[in-house]
SERO-4910 file (N, C-alpha, C, O; in steps of 0.05 Angstrom, whole numbers):
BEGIN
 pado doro    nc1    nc2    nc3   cac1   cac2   cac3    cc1    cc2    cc3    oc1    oc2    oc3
  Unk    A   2303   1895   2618   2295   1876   2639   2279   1853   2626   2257   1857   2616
  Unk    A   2290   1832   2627   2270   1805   2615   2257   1800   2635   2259   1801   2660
  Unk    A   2236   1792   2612   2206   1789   2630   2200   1768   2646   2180   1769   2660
  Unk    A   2219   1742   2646   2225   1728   2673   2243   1730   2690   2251   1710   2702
  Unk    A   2255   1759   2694   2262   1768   2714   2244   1781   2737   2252   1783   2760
  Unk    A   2216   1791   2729   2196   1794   2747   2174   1774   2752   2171   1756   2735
  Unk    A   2160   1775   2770   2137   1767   2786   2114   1761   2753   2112   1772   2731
  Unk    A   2101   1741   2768   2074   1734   2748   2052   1769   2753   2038   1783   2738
  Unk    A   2061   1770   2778   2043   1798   2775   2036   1815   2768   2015   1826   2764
  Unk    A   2070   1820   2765   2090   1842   2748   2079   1839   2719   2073   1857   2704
  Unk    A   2078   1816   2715   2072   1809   2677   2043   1818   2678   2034   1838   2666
  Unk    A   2031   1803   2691   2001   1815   2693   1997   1833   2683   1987   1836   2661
  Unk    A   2008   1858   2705   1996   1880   2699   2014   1891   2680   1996   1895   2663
  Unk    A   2036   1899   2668   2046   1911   2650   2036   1898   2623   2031   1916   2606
  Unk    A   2031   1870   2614   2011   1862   2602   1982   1876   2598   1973   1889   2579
  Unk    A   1972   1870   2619   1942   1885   2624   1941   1915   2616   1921   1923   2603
  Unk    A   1965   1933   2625   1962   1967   2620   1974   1962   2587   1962   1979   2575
  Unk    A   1991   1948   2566   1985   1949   2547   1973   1948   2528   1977   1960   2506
  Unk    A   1950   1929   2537   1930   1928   2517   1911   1943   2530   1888   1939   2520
  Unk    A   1911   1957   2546   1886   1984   2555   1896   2009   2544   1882   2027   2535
  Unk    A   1925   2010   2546   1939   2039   2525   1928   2035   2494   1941   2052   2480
  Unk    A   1919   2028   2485   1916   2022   2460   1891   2031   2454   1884   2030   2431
  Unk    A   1873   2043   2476   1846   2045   2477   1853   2070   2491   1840   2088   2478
  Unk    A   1868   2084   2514   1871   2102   2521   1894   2103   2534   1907   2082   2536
  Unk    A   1906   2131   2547   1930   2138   2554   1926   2162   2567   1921   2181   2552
  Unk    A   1926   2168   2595   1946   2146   2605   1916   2130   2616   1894   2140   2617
  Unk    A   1924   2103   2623   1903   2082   2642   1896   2088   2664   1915   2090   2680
  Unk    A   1873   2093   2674   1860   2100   2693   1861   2074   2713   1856   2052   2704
  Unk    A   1869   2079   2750   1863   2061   2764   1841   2041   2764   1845   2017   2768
  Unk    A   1816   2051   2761   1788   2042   2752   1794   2018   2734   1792   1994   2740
  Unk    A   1804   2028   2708   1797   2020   2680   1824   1989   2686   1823   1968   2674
  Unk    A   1841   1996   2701   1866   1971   2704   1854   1949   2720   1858   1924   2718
  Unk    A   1833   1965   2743   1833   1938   2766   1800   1926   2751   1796   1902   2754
  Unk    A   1784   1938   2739   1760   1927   2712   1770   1902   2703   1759   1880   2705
  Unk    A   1798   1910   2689   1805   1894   2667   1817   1867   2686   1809   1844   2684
  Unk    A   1839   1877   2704   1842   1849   2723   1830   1833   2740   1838   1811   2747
  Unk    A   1809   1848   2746   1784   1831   2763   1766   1814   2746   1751   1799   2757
  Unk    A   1769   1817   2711   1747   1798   2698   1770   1765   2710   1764   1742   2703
  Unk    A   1787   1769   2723   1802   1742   2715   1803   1740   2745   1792   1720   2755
  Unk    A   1816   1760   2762   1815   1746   2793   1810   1780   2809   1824   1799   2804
  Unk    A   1789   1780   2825   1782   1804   2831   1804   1817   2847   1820   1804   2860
  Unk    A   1806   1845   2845   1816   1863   2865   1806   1877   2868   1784   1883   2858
  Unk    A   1824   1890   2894   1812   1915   2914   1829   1936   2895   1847   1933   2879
  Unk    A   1811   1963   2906   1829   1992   2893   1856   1993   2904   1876   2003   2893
  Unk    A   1853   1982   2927   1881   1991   2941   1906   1974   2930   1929   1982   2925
  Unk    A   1891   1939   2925   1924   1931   2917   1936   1928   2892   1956   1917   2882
  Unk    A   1904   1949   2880   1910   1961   2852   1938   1972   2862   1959   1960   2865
  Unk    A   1931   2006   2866   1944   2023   2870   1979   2010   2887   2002   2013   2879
  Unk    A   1969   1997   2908   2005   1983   2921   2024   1976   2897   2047   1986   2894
  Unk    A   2009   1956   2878   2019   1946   2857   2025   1970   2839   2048   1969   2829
  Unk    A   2011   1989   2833   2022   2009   2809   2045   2029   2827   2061   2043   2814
  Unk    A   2047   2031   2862   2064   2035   2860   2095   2015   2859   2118   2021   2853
  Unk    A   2083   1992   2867   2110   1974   2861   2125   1982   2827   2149   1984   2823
  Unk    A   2107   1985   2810   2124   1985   2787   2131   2003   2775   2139   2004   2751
  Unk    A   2127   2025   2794   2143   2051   2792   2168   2051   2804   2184   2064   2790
  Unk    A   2178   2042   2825   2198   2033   2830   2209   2016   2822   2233   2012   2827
  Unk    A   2194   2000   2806   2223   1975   2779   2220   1994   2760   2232   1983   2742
  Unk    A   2209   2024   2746   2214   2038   2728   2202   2023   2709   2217   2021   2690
  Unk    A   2179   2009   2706   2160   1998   2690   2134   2021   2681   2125   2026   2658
  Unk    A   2128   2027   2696   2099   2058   2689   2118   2079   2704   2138   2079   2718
  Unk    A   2097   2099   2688   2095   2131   2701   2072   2132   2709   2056   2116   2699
  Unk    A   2063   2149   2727   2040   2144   2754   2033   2176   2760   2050   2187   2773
  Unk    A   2014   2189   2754   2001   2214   2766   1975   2206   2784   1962   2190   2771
  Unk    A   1967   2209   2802   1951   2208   2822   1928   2211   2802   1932   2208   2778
  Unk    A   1909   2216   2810   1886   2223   2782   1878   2220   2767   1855   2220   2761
  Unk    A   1909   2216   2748   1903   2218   2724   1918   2190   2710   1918   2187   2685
  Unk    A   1926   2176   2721   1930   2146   2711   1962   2137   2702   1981   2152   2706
  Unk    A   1963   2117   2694   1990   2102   2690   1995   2096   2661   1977   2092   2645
  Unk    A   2022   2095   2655   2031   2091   2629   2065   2076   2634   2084   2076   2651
  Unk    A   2058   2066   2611   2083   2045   2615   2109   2062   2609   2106   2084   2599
  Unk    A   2134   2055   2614   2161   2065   2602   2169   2047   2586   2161   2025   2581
  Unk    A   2191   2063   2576   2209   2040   2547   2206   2017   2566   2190   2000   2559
  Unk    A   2223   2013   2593   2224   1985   2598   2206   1967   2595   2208   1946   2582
  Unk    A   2180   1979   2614   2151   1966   2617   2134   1957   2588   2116   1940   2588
  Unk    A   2144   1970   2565   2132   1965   2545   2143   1935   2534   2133   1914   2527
  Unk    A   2173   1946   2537   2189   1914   2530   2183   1893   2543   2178   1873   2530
  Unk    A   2182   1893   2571   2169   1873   2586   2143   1865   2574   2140   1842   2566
  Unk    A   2123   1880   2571   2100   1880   2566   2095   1857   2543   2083   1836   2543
  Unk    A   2111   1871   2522   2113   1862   2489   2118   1826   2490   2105   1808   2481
  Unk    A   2145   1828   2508   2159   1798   2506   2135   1781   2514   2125   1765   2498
  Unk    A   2123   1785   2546   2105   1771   2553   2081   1762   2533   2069   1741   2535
  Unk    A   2076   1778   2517   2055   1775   2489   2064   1768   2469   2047   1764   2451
  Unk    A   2095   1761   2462   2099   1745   2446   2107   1723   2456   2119   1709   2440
  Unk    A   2105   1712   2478   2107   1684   2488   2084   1677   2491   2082   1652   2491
  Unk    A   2060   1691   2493   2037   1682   2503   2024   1668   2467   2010   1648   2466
  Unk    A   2033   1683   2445   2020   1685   2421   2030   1658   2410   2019   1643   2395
  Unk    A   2070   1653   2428   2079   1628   2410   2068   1612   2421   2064   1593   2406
  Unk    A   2056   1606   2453   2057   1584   2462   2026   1583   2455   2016   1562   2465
  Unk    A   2007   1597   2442   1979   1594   2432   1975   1571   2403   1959   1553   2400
  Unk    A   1997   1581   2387   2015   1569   2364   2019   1548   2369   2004   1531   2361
  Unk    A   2035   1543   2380   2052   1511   2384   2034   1495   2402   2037   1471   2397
  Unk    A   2012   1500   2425   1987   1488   2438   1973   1473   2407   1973   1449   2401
  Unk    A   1964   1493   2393   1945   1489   2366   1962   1474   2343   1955   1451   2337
  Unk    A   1981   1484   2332   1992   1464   2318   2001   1447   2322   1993   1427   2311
  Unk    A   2030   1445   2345   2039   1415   2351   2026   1399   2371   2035   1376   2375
  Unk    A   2001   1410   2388   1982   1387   2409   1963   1395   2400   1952   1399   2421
  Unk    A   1944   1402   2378   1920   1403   2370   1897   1410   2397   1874   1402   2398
  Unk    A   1908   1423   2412   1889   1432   2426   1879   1462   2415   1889   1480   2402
  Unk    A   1844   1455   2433   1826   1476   2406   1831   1501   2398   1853   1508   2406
  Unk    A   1823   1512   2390   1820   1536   2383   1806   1557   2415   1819   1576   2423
  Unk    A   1792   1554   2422   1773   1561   2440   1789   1560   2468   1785   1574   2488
  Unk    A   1808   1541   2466   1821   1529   2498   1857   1536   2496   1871   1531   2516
  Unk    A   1868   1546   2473   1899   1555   2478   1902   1577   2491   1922   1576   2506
  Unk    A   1885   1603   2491   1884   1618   2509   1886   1621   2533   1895   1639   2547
  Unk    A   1874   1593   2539   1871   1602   2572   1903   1575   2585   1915   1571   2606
  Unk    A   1903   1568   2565   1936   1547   2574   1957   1565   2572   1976   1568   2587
  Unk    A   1948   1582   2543   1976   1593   2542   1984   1617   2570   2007   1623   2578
  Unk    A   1956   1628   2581   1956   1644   2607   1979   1635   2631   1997   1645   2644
  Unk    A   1962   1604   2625   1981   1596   2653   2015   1586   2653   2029   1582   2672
  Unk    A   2021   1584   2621   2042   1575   2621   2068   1596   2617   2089   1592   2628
  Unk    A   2062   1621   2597   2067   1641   2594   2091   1653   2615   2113   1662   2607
  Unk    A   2083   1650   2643   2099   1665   2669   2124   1650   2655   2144   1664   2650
  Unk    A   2123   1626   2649   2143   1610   2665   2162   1601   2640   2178   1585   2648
  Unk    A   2163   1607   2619   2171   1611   2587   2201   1630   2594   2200   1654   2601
  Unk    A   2225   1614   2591   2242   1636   2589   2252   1642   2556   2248   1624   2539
  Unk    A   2266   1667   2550   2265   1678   2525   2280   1665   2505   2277   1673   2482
  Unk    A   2301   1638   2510   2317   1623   2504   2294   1602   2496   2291   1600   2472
  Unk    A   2278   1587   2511   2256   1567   2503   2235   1582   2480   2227   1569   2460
  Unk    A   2227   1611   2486   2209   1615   2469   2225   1619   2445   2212   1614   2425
  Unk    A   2252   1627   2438   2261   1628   2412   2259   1607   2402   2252   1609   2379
  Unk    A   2265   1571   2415   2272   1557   2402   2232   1543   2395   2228   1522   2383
  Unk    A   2217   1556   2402   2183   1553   2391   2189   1559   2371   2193   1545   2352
  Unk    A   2190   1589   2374   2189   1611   2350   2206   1594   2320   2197   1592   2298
  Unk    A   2231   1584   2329   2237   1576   2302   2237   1553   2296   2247   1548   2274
  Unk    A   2225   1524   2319   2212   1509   2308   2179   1513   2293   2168   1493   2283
  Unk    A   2170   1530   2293   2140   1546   2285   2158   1558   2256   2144   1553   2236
  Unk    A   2179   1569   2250   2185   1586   2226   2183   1613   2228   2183   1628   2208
  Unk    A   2181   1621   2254   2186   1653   2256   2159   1660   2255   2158   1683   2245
  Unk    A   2140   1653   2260   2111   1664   2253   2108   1689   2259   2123   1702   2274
  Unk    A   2087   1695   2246   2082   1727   2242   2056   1732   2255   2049   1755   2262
  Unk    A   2038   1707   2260   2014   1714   2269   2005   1685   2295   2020   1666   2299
  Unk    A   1983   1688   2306   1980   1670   2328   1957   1652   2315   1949   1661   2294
  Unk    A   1943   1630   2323   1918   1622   2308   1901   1633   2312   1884   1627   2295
  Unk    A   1895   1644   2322   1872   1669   2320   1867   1692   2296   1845   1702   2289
  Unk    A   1897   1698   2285   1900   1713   2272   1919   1742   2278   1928   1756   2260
  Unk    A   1925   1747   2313   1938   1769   2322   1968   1763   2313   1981   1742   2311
  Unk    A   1977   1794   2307   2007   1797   2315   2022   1783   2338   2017   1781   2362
  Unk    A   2044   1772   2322   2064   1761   2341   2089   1775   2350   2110   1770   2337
  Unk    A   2090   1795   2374   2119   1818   2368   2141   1795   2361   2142   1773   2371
  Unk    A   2156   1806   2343   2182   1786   2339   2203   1795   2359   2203   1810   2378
  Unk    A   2221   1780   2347   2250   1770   2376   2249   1797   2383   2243   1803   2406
  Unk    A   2257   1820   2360   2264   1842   2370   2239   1863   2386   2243   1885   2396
  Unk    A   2224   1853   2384   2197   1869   2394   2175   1885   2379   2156   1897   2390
  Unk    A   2180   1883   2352   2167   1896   2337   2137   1879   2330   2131   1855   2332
  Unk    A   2118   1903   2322   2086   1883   2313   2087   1881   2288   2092   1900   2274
  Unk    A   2083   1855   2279   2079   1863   2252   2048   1878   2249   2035   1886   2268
  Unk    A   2039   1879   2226   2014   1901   2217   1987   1873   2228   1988   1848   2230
  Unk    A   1972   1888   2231   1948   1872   2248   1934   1868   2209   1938   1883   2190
  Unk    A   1921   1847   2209   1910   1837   2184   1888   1845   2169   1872   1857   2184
  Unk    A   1882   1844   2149   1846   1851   2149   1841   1876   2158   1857   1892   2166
  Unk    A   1800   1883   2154   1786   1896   2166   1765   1880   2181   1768   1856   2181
  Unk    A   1746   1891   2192   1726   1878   2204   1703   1875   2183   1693   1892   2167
  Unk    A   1694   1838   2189   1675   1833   2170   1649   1851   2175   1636   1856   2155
  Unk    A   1639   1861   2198   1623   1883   2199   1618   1901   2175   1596   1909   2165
  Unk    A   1651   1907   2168   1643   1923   2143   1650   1924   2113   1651   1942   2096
  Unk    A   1655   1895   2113   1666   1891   2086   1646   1893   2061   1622   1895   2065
  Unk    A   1654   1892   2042   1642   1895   2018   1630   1872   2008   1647   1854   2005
  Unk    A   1601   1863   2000   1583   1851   1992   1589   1835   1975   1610   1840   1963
  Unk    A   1578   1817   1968   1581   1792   1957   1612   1788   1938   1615   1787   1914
  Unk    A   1638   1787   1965   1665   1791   1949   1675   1767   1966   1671   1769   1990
  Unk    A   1687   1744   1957   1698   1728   1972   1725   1737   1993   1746   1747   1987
  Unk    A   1717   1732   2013   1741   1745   2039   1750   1718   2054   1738   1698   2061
  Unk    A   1779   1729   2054   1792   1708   2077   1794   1715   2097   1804   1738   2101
  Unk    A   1784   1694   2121   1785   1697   2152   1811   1703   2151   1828   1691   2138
  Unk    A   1814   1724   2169   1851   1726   2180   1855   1729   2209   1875   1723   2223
  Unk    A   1826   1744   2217   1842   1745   2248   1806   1742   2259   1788   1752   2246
  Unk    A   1802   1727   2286   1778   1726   2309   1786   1736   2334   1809   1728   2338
  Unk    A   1779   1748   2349   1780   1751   2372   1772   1731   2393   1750   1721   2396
  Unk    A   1803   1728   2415   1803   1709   2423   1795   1719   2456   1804   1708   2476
  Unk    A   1777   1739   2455   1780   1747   2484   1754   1729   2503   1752   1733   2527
  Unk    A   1736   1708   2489   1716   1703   2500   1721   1669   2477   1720   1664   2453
  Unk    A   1729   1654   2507   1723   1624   2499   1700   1615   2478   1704   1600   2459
  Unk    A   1669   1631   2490   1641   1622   2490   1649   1634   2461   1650   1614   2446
  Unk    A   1651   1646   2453   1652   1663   2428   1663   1646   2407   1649   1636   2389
  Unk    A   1693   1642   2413   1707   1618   2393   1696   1594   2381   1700   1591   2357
  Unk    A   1680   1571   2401   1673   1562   2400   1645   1559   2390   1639   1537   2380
  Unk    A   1623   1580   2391   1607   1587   2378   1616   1590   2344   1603   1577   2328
  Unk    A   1638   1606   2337   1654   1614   2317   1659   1584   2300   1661   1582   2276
  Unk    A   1661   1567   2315   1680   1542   2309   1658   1525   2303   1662   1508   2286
  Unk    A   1634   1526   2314   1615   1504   2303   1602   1522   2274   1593   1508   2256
  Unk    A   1601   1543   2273   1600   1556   2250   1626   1555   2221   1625   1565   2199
  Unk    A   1640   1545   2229   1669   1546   2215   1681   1564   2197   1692   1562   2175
  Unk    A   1673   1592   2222   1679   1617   2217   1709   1626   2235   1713   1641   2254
  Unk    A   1728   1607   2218   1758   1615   2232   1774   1616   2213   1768   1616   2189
  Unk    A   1795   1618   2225   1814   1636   2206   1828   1621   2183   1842   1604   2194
  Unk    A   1832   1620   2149   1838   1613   2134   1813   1599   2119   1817   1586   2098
  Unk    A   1790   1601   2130   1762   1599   2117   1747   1620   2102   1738   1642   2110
  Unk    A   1747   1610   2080   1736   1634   2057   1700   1638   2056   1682   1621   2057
  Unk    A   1700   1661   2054   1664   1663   2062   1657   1688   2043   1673   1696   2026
  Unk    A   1632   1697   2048   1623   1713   2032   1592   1727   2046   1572   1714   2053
  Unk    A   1596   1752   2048   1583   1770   2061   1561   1782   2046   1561   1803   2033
  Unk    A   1540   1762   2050   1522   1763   2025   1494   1786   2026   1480   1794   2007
  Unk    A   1493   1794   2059   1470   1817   2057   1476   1816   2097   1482   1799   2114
  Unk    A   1470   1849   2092   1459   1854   2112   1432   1868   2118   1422   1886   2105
  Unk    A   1422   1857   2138   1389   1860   2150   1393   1897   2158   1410   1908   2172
  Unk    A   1371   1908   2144   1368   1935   2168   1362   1940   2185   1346   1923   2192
  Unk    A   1365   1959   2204   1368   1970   2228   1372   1954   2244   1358   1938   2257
  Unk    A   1408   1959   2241   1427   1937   2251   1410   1902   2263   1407   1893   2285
  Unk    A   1401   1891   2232   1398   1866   2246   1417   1849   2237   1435   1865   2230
  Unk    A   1424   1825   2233   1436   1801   2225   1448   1811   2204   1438   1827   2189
  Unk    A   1485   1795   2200   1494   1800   2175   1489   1765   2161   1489   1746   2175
  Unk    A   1485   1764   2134   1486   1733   2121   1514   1719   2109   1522   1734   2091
  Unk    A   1526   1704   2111   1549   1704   2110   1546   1669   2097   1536   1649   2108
  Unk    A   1558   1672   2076   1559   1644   2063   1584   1621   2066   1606   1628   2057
  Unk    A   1582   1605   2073   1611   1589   2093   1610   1564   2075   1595   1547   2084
  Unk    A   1621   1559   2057   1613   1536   2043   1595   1539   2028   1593   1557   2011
  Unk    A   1581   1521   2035   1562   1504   2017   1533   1512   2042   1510   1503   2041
  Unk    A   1543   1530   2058   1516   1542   2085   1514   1571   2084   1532   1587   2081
  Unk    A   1486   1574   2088   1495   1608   2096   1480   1610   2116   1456   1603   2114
  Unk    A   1496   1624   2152   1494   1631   2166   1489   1661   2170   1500   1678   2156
  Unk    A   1466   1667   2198   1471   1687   2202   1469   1701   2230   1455   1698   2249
  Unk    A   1492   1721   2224   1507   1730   2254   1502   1752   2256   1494   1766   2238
  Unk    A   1508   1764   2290   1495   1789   2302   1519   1809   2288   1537   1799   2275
  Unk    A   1517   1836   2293   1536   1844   2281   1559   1850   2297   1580   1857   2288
  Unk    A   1552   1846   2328   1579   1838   2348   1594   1822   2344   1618   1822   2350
  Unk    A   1578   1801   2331   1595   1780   2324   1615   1779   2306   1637   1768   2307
  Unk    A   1601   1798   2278   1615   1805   2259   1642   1817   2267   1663   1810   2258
  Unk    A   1637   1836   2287   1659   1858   2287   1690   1845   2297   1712   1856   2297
  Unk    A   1679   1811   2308   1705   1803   2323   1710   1785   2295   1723   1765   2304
  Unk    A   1708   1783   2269   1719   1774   2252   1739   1796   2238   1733   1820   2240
  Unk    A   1763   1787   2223   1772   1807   2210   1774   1786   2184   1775   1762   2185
  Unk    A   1774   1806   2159   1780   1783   2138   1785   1807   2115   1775   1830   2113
  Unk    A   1808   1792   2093   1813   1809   2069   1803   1791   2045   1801   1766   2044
  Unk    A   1798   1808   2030   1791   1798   2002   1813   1775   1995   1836   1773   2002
  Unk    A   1799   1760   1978   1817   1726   1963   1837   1743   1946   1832   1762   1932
  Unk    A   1861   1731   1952   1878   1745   1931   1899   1770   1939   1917   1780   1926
  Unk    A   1889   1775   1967   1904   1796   1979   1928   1782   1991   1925   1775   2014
  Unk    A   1949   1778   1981   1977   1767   1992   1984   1781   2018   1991   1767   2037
  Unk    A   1983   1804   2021   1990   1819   2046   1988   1802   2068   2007   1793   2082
  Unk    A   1958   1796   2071   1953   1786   2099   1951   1756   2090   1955   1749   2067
  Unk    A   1947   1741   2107   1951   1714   2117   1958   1694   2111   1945   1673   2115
  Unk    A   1986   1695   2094   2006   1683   2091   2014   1660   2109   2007   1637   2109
  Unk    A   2034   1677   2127   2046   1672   2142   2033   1671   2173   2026   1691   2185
  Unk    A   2030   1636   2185   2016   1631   2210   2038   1615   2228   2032   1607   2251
***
């Protein structure tokens, strides 16, 4: 089933219960209508109407109690919608230079409406990318992830030059904080001390050395200079 064959809703949530499977299984009613209410609130109930609507398109499996999980279909749906959302984050940032901090929330709205024929022809005006500007996996045509990049600068190894590869793009305020620091991705830094009992990590960015909470740290990912594996290919 292509994923503009259903409802923006439909994407929503099969979207939404994939990246909560990743954290647990099966997804709890609670933990689905949490995650959809940071964006537009709901009630329990049209939680639940909705989880059972997509048991009947054979998108989740559904136990009363004990929560929802996607099926082969729902996953595919799921996947495509996140690799349209990743190219059209891509092609916002590289071909309209809009920020870093603000493709996220365009690519949200534009995403529904992306059919799989337009996002191929992104995808290979972009060169097939493998990653989004943020740094996340991009599922390719066929649905597969490639390998997520890096570790978290939280816990990298001490005065070793690391390349940014991946930020977390789940908080605007964050990026942009990130961005006047010019702590983004393909910027080389160096993790020069951390403070005890969890205070501040020091992090050398240039020719500056900043220093960040270690929440902050944890939404950086970065590999050592020299590591070909990761961030190649954007």
């Amino acid at each position: 089933m292509p994923s503009e064959k259903v409802s923006k809703h439909v994407q929503d949530y099969v979207k939404t219960i994939y990246a909560l499977q990743q954290e647990q299984r099966p997804v709890s009613n609670g933990a689905l209508k949490a995650k959809l209410s940071e964006i537009e609130p709901r009630s329990a109930a049209a939680v639940t109407e909705m989880i059972q609507s997509l048991v009947k398109l054979n998108l989740v499996h559904y136990e009363p109690y004990q929560g929802v999980e996607l099926t082969a279909t729902g996953e595919r749906v799921a996947l495509e919608v996140i690799r349209h959302h990743h190219l059209l984050e891509l092609y916002l940032f590289e071909a309209l230079g809009v920020p870093l901090d603000e493709v996220h929330g365009e690519a949200e709205q534009l995403e529904h409406a992306l059919s799989a024929s337009l996002a191929e022809r992104i995808a290979e005006r972009l060169g097939q990318p493998q990653y989004d500007p943020h740094g996340a996996p991009i599922p390719t045509r066929e649905l597969a992830i490639p390998a997520q990049q890096g570790d978290p600068l939280l816990t990298a190894e001490l005065m070793q030059p690391l390349r940014i590869v991946e930020v977390d793009d789940a908080s605007p305020e964050l990026l942009r904080y990130l961005t006047t620091l010019n702590l983004v991705p393909g910027r080389i830094v160096t993790l020069c001390e951390r403070a005890p009992f969890d205070g501040p990590l020091h992090v050398q960015v240039g020719e500056h050395r900043v220093a960040i909470g270690q929440q902050t740290a944890a939404a950086i990912r970065v590999c050592p200079v020299g590591d070909h594996t990761a961030g190649e290919q954007r």
